[in-house]
C-alpha positions as CSV (number, residue, x, y, z in Angstrom):
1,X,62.3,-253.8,-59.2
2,X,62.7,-255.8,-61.8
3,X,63.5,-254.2,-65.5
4,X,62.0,-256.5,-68.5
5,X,61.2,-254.4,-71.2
6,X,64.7,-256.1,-73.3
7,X,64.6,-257.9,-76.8
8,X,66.9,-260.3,-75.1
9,X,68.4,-260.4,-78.8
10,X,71.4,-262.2,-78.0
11,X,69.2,-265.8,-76.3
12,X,68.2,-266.5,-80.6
13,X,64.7,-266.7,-79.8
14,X,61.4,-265.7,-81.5
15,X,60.9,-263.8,-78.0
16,X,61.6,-261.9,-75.5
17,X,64.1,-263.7,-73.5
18,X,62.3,-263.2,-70.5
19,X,59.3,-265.1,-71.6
20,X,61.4,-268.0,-72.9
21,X,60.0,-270.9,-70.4
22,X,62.5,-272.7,-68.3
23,X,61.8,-275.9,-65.8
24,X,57.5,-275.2,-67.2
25,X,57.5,-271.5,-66.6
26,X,59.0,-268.2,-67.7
27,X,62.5,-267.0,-67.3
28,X,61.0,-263.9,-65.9
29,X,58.1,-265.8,-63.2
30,X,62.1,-267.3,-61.6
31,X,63.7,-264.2,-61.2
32,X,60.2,-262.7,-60.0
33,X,59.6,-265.3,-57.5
34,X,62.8,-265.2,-55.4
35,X,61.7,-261.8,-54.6
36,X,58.1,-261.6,-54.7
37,X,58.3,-264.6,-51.6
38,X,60.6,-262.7,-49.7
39,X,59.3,-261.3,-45.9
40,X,61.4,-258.2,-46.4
41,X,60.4,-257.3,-49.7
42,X,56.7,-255.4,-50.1
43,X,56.3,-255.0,-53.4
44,X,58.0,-256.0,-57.1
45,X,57.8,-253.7,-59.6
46,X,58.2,-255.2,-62.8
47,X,59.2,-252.4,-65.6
48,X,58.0,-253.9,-69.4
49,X,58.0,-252.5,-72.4
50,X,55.2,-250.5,-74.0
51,X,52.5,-252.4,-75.2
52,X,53.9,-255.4,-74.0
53,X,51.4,-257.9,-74.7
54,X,52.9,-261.3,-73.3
55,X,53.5,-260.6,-69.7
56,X,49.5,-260.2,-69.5
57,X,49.3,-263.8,-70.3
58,X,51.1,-265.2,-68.3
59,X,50.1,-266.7,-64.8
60,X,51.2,-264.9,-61.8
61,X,48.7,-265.1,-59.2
62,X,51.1,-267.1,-56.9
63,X,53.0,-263.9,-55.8
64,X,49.4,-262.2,-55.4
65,X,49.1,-258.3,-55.0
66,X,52.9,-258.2,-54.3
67,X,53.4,-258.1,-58.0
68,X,52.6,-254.7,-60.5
69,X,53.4,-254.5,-63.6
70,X,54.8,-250.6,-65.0
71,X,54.5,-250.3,-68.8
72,X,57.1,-247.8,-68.6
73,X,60.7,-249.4,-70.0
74,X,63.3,-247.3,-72.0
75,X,65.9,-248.3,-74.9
76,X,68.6,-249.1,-72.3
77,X,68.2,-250.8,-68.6
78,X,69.3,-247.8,-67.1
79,X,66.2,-246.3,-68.8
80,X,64.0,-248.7,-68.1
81,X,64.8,-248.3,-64.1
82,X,64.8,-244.5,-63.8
83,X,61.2,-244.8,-65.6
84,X,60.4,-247.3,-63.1
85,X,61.5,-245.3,-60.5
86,X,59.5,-242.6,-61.3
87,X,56.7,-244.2,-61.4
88,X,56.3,-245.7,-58.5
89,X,56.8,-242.4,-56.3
90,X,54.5,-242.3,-54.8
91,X,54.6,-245.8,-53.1
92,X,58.0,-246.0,-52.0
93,X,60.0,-243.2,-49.9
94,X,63.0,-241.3,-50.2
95,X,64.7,-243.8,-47.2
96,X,63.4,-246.8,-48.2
97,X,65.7,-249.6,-49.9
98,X,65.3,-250.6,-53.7
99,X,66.6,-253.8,-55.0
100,X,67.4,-254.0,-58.8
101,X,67.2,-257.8,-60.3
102,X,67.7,-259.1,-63.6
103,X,64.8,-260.7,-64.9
104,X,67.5,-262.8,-66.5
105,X,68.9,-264.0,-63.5
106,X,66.2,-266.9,-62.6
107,X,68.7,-268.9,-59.8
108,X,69.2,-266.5,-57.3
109,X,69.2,-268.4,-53.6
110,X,67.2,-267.1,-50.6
111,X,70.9,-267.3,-48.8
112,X,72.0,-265.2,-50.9
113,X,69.8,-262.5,-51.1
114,X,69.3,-263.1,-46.6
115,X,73.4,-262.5,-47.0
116,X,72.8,-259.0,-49.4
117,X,70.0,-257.7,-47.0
118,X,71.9,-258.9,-43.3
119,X,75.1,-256.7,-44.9
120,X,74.0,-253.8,-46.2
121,X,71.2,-253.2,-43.9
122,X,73.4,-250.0,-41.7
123,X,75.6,-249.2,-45.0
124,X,75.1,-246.0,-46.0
125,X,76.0,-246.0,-49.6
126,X,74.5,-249.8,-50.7
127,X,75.5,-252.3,-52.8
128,X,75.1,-255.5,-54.8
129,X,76.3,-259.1,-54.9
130,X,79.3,-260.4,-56.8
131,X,81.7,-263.0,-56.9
132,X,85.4,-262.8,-57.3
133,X,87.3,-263.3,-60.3
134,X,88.7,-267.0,-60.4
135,X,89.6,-267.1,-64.5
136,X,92.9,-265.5,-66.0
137,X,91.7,-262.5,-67.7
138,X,93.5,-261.8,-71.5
139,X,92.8,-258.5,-73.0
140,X,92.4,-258.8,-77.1
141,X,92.6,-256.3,-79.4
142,X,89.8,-256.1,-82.8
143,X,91.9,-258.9,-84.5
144,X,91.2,-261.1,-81.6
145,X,94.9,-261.8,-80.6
146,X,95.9,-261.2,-76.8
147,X,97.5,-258.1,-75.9
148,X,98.0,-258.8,-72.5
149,X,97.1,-260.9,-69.3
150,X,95.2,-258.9,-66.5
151,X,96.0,-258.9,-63.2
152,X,92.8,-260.5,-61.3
153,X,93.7,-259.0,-58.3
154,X,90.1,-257.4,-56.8
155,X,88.2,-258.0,-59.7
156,X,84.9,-258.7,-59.3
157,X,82.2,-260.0,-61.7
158,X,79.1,-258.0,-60.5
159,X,75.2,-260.0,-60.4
160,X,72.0,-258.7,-58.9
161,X,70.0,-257.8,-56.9
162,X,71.7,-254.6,-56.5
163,X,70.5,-252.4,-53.7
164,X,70.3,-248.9,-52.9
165,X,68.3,-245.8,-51.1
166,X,65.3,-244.6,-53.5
167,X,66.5,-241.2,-53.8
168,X,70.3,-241.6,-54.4
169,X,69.6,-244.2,-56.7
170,X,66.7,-242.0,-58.6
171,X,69.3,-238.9,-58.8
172,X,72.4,-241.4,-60.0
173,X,70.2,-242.3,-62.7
174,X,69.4,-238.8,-63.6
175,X,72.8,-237.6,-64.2
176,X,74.0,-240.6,-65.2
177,X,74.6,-241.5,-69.4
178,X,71.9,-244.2,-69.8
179,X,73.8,-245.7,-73.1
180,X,77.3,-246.1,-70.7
181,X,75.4,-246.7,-67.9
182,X,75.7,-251.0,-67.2
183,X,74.1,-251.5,-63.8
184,X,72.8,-249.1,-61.3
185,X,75.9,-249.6,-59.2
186,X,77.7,-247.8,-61.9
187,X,75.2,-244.9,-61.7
188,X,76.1,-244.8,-58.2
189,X,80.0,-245.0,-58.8
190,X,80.0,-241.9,-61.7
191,X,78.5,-239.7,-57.9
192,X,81.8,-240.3,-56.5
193,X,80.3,-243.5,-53.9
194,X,81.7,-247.1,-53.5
195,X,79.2,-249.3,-53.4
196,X,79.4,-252.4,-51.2
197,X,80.6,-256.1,-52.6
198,X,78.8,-259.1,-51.4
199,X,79.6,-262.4,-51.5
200,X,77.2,-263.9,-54.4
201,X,77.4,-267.3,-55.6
202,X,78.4,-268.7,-58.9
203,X,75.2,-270.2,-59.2
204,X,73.3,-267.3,-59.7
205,X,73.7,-266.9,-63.3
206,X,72.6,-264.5,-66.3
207,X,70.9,-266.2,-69.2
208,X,72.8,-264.2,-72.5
209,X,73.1,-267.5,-74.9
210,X,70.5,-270.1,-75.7
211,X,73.4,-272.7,-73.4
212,X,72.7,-270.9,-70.6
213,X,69.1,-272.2,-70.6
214,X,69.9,-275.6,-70.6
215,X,72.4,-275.1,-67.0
216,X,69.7,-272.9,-65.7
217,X,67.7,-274.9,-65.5
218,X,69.7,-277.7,-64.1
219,X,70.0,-275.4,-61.2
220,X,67.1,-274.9,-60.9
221,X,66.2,-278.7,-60.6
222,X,69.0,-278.8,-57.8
223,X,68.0,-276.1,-55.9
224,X,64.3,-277.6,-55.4
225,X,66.1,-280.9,-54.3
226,X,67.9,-278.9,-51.8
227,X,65.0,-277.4,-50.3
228,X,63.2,-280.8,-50.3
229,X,65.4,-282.3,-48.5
230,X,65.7,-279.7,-45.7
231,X,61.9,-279.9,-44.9
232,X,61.5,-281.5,-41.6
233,X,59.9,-285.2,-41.7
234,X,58.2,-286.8,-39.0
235,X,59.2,-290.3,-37.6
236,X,55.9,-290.4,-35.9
237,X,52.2,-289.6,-36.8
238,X,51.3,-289.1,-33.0
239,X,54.3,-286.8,-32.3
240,X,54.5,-284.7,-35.1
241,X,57.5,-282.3,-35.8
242,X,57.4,-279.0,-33.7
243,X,57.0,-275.6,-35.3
244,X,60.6,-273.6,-35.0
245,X,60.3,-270.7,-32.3
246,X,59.5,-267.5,-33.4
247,X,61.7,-264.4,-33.3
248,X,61.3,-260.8,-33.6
């Protein structure tokens, strides 16, 4: 599930950040399409806001009836997925998992979200990919002088896709405060749980400022390199390369 129904206020644009376009398509068709291509993953449910206008527009027919589109989102993310949530009842059970990405977050790596899935798959709380602290953290005060240096000891800087159970995640969400509420692992946190940390990558960044664009998409650019050259290539046209095996 993906929540885009935000103003994405803080990118400077004319519109909604996830329809700003990045590497010839929109931030949001990125974040979409690391998920909608996965094997695991059955269907992305992509939460907009009312009378949302744009998303209709756009192209999406590469990720096919994978994709559906739930006019549904709140004031606040946390909203926005409990409304999602509840509409999709009746297509997804109480057991099954539900991952939470930011349609923000257009560089996330198939390694990464294998490494999320391989991990959490016999956990029975969940949890979500970070990455661990590596800056000195200084704590200001409103005149923007330091009070003090943090200790950076088990700090974590928390990304998505976050993933839980559909039904303890739909009954964090209801008892949770949607305006203090950050990310669902939060929700999951204020019904006493400890959600699981796993190793993200740095890579896999939020775009908040109109900067972030710019590096985003320079990822992006080295990521398809990367996968280019991992494809096999044939150094003969009569013996051409062999499929890999298949496994259950």
């Amino acid at each position: 599930m993906i929540p885009a129904a935000g103003s994405g206020s803080r990118a400077g644009a004319a519109l909604p950040k996830q329809y700003l376009e990045i590497a010839g398509r929109p931030l949001l068709h990125h974040a979409l399409r690391a998920l909608a291509l996965h094997p695991h993953i059955e269907r992305v449910f992509v939460v907009l806001a009312p009378g949302d206008g744009r998303y209709a527009r756009c192209d999406w027919r590469e990720f096919g009836a994978r994709l559906e589109p739930l006019y549904c989102g709140g004031e606040t993310r946390a909203a926005s997925v409990f409304n999602g949530l509840l509409a999709a009842r009746d297509t997804i059970a109480a057991s099954d998992w539900v991952l939470v990405h930011d349609a923000a977050r257009p560089c996330l790596g198939r390694e990464e979200l294998d490494r999320l899935f391989g991990e959490l798959e016999a956990d029975d709380t969940g949890g979500l990919l970070a990455v661990p602290v590596a800056d000195t953290i200084k704590r200001g005060n409103r005149e923007s002088r330091i009070v003090r240096t943090e200790p950076r000891d088990n700090l974590w800087l928390a990304q998505t896709p976050q993933m839980f159970r559909y039904r303890l995640l739909i009954e964090a969400l209801r008892s949770a405060d949607p305006a203090l509420v950050t990310d669902e692992a939060c929700a999951i946190e204020g019904l006493g749980l400890k959600p699981r940390l796993v190793m993200g990558d740095t890579r896999n960044i939020k775009v908040t400022f109109p900067e972030d664009l710019t590096l985003a998409e320079l990822i992006l650019e080295s990521q398809k390199a990367g996968t280019a050259r991992k494809r096999p290539v044939s150094k003969s046209r009569k013996e051409p390369p062999r499929p890999p095996r298949k496994t259950k």
